[in-house]
TIPAMAR-318849 format. One record per residue: residue in one letter; x, y, z of N, C-alpha, C in turn. Coordinates in nm, 3 decimals, padded with zeros to 5 digits. Atoms other than C-alpha are relative to their C-alpha. Example, Ala and Ser with C-alpha at 12.3 -4.5 7.8 and 13.67 -1.06 7.14 Angstrom:
<sites>
{'A', {00.089, -00.119, 00.000}, {01.230, -00.450, 00.780}, {00.090, 00.120, 00.000}}
{'S', {-00.082, -00.119, -00.006}, {01.367, -00.106, 00.714}, {-00.077, 00.109, 00.073}}
</sites>
This chain:
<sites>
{'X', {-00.045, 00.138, -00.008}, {-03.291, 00.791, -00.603}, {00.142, -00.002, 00.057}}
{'X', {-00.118, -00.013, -00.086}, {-03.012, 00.744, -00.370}, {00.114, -00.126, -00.089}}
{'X', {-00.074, 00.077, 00.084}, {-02.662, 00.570, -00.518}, {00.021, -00.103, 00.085}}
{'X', {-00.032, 00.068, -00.081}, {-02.562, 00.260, -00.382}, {00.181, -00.004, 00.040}}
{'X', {-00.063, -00.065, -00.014}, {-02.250, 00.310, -00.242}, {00.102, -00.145, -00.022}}
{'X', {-00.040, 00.098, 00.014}, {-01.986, 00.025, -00.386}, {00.156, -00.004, 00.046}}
{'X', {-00.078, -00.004, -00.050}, {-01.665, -00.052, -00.217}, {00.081, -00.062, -00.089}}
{'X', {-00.070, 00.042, 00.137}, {-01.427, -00.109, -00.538}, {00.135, -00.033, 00.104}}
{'X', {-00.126, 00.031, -00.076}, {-01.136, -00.296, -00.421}, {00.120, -00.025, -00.109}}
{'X', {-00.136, -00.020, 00.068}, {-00.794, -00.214, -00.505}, {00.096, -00.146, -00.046}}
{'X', {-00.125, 00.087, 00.038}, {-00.534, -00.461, -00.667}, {00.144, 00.013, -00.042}}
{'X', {-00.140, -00.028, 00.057}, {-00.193, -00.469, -00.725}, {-00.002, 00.004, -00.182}}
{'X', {-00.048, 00.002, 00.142}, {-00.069, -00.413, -01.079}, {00.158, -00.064, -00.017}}
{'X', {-00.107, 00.093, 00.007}, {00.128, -00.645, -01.271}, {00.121, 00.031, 00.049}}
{'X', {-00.178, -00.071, -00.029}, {00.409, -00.375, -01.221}, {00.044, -00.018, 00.125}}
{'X', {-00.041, 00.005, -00.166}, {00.403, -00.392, -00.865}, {-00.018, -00.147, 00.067}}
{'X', {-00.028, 00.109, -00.085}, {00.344, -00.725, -00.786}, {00.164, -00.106, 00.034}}
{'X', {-00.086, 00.005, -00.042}, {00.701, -00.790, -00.822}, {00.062, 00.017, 00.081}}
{'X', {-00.057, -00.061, -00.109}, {00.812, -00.553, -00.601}, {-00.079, -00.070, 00.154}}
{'X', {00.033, 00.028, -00.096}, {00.568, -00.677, -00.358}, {00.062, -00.169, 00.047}}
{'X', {00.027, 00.098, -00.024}, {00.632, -01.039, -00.396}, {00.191, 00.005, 00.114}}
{'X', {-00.153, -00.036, -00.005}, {01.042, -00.888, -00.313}, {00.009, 00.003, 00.180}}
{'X', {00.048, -00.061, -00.116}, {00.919, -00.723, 00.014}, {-00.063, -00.124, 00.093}}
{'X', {00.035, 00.101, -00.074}, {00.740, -01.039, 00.137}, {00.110, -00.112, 00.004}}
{'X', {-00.084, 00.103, -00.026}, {01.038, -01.264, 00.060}, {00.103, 00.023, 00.153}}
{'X', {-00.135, -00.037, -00.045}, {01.255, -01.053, 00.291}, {-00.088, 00.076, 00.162}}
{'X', {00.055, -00.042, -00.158}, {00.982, -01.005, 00.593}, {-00.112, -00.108, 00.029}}
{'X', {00.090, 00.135, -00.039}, {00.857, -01.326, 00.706}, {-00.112, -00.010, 00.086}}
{'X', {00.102, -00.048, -00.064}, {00.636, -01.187, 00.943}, {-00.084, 00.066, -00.024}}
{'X', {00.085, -00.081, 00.058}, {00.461, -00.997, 00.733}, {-00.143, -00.060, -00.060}}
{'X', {00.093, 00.069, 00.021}, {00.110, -01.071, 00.647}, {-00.095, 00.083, -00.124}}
{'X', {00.018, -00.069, 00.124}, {00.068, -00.784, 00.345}, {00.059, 00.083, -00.006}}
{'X', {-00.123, -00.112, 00.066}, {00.229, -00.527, 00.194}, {-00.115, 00.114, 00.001}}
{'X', {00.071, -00.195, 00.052}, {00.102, -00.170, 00.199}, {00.030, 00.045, -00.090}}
{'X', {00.016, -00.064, 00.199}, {00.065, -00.005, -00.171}, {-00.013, 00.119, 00.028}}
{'X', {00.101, -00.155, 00.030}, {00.003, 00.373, -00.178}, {00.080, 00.007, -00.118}}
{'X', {-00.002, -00.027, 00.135}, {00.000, 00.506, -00.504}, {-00.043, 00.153, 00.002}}
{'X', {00.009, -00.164, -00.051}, {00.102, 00.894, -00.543}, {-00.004, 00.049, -00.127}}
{'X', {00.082, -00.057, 00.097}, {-00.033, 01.119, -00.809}, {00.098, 00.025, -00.103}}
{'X', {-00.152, -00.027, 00.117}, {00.354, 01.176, -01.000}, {-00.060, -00.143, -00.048}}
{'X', {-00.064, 00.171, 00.028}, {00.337, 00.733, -01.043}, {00.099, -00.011, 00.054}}
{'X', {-00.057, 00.064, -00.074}, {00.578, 00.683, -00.786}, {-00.092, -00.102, 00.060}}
{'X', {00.043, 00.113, -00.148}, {00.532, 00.396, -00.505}, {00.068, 00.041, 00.121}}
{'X', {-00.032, 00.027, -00.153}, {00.534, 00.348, -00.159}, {-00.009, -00.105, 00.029}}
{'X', {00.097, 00.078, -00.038}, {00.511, 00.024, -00.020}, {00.067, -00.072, 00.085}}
{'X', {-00.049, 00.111, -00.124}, {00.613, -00.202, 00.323}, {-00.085, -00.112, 00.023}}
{'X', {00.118, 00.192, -00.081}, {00.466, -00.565, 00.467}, {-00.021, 00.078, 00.162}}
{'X', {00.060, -00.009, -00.135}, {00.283, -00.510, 00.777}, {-00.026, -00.107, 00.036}}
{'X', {00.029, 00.121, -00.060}, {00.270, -00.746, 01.038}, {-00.153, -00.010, 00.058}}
{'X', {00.119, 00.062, -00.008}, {-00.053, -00.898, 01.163}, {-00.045, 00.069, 00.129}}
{'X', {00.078, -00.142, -00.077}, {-00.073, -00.634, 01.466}, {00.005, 00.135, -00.089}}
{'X', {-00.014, -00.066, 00.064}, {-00.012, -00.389, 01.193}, {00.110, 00.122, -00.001}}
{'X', {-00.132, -00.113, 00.019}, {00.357, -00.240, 01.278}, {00.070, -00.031, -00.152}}
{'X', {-00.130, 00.025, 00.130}, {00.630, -00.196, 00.997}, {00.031, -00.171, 00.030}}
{'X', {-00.097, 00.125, -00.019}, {00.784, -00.553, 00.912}, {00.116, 00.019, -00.088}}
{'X', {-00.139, 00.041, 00.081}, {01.031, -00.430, 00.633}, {00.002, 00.183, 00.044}}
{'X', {-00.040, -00.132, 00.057}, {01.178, -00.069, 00.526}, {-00.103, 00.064, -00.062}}
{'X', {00.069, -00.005, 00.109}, {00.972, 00.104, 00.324}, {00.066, 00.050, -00.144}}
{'X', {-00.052, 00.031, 00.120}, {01.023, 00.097, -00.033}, {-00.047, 00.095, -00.087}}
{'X', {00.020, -00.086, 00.073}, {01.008, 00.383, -00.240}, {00.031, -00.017, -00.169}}
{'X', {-00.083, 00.006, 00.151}, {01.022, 00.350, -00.652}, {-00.075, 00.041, -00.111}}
{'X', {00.134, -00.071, 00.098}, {00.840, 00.479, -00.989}, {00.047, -00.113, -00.128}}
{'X', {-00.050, 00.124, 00.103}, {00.813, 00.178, -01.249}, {00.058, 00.058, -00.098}}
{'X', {-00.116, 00.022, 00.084}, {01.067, 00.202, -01.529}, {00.069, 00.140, -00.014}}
{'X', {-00.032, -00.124, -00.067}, {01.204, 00.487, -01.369}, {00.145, -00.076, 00.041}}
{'X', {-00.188, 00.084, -00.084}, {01.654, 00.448, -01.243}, {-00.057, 00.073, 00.142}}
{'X', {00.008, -00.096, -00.156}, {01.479, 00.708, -00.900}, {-00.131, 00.037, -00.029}}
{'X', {00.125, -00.089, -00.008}, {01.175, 00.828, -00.800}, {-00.004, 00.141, -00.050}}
{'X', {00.023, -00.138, 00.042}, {01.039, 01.185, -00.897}, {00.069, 00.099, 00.067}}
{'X', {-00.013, -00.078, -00.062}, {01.181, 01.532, -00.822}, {-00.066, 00.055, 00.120}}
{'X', {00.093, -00.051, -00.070}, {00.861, 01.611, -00.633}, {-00.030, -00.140, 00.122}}
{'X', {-00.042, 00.079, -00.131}, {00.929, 01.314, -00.394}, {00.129, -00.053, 00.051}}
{'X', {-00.150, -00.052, -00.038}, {01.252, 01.404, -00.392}, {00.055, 00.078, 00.122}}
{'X', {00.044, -00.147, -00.073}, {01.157, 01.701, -00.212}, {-00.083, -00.051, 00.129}}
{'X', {00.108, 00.019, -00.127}, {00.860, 01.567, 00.016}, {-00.024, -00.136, 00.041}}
{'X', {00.010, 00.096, -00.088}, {00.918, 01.245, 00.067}, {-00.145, -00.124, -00.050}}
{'X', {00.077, 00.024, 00.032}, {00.638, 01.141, -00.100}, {-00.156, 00.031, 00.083}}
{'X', {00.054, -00.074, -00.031}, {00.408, 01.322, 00.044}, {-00.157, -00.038, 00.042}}
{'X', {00.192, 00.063, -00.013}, {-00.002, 01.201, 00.211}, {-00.036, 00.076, -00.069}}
{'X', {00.126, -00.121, 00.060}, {-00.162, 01.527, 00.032}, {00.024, -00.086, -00.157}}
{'X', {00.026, 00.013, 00.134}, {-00.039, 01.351, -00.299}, {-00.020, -00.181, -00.038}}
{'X', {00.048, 00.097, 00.005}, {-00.193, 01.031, -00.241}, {-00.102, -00.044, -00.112}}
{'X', {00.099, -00.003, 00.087}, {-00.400, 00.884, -00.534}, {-00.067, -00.142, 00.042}}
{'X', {00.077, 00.136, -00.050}, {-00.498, 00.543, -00.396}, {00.095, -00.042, 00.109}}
{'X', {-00.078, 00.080, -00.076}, {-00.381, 00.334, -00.105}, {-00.067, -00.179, 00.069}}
{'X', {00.086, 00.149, -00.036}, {-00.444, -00.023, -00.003}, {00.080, -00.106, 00.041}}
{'X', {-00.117, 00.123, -00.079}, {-00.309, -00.364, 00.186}, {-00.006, -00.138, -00.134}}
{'X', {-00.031, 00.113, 00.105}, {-00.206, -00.644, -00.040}, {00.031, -00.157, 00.073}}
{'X', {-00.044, 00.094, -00.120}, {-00.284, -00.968, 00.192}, {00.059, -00.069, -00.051}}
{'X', {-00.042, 00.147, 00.060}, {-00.048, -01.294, 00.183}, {-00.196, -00.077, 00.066}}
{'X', {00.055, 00.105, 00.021}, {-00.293, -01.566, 00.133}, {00.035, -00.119, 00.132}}
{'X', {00.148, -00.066, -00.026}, {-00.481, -01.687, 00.370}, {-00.015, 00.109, 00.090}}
{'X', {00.007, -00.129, -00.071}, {-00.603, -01.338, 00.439}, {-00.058, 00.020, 00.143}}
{'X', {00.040, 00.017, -00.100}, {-00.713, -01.216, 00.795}, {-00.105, 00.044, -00.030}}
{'X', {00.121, 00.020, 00.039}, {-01.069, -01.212, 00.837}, {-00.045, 00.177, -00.025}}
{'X', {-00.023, -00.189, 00.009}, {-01.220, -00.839, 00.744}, {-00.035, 00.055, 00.095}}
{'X', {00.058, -00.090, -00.083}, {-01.292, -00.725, 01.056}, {00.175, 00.014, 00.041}}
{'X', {-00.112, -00.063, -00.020}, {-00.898, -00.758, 01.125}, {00.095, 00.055, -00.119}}
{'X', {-00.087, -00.052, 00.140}, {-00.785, -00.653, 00.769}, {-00.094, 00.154, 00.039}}
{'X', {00.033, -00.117, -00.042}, {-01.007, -00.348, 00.876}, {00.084, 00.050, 00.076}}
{'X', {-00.031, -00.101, -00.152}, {-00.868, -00.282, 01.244}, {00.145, 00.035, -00.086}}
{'X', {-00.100, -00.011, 00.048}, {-00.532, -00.354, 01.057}, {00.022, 00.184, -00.075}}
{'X', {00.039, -00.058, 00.056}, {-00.631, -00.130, 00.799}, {00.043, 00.157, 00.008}}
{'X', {-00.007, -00.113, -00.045}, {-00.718, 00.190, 00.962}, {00.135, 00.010, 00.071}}
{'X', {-00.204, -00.037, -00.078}, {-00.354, 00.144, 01.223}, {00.066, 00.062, -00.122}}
{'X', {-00.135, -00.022, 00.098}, {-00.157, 00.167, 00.891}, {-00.034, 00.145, -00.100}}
{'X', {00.022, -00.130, 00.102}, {-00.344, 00.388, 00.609}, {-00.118, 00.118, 00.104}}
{'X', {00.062, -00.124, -00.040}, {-00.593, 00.591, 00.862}, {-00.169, -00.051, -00.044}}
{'X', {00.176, 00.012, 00.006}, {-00.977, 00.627, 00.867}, {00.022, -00.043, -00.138}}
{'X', {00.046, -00.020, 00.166}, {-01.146, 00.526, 00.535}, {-00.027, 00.097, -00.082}}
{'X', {-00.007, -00.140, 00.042}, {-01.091, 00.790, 00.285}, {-00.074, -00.051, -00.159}}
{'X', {00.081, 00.028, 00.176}, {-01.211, 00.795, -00.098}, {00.121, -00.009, -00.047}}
{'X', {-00.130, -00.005, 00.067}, {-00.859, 00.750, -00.197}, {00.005, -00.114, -00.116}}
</sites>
């Protein structure tokens, strides 16, 4: 019996929707915020614009943390220690065939992340 294969979609957490809402005040062109989420509990996260370049800095931080971790201290935070990643649209979102194309430009093929 084959599984059906369900596409669980990511959400911000309460913790981070601050930070995100921070990031969209301060990039008006932005049309979501990129989330990755790295295996210490640091963050990563920037607004991408609607062709899908950078619109802010990116924003590095680990919730109730004064600095991120030693171990992205070191690497920067690192793709191999990726534990999830995902776009966080402003409202109203683009349709999913460009929250896809978007998508892949920013985080890369679809991964199991």
């Amino acid at each position: 019996m084959k599984e059906k294969k369900t596409k669980k979609k990511l959400r911000a957490e309460k913790s981070e929707q601050a930070m995100i809402e921070g990031i969209l005040e301060g990039s008006p062109e932005a049309i979501g915020v990129v989330v990755i989420r790295l295996d210490c509990g640091c963050r990563k996260m920037a607004a991408v614009s609607k062709s899908g370049d950078p619109a802010s800095k990116i924003i590095m931080y680990r919730d109730g943390a004064k600095s991120i971790c030693d171990k992205c201290k070191e690497d920067n935070g690192s793709f191999m220690r990726v534990s999830s990643s995902f776009i966080h649209w402003v409202e109203p979102a683009p349709d999913e065939a460009k929250q896809r194309e978007i998508s892949q430009k920013v985080l890369g093929s679809p991964t199991a992340h």
